[in-house]
C-alpha positions in Angstrom: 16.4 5.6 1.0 14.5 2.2 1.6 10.8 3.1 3.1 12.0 0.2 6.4 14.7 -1.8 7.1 13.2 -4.6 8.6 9.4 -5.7 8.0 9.4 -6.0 11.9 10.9 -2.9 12.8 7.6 -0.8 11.9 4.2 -0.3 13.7 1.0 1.0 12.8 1.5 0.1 8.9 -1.4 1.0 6.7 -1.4 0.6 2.9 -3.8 1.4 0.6 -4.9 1.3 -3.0 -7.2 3.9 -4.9 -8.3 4.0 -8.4 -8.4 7.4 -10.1 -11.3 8.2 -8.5 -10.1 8.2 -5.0 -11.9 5.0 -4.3 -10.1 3.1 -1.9 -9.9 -0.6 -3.4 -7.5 -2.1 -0.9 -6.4 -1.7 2.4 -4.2 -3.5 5.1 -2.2 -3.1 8.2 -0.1 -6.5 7.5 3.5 -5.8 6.2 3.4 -9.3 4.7 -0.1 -8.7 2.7 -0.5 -8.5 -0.9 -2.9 -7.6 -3.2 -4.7 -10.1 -5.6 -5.7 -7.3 -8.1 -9.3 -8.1 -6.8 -12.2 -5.2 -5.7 -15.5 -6.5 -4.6 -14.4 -10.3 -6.2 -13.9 -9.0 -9.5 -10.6 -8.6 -11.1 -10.0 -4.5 -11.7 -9.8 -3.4 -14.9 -6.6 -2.4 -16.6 -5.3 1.1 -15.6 -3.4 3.3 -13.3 -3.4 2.6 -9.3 -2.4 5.1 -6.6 -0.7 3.4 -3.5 0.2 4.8 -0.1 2.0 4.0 2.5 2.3 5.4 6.0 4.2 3.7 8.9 6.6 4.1 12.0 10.0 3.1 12.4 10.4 1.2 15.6 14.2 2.2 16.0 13.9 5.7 15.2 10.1 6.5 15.8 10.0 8.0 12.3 6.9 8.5 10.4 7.2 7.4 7.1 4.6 8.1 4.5 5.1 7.2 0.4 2.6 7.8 -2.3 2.9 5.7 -5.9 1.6 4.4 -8.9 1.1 0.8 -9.8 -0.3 0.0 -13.5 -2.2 -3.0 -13.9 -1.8 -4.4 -17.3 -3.6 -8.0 -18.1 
């Protein structure tokens, strides 16, 4: 099941990035935003990520909430 249909179709979209300490790297509320691999203007080090996501559908007013794992390798 795809997490949205339509970039537009969701409100109040948060995403975030921790390292494996819980320390929350990255955030942002723009569907459209991406992240640079950057904390604090340095480049992180290589290792495991934990992303969530947590949104509503606009058509159905579903909350929709996804946890993963990005690994940054350089």
């Amino acid at each position: 099941m795809p997490v949205f249909n339509l970039p537009w179709a969701v409100r109040d979209y948060e995403f975030n990035i921790f390292n494996r300490w819980g320390e929350r790297l990255y955030t942002t509320q723009t569907v459209h935003e991406k992240w640079d691999g950057f904390y604090m203007n340095y480049i992180v080090q290589n290792d495991v990520y934990v992303w969530t996501l947590k949104c509503y559908d606009k058509l159905t007013n579903e909350l929709i909430e996804r946890v993963g794992h990005v690994t940054v390798l350089r």
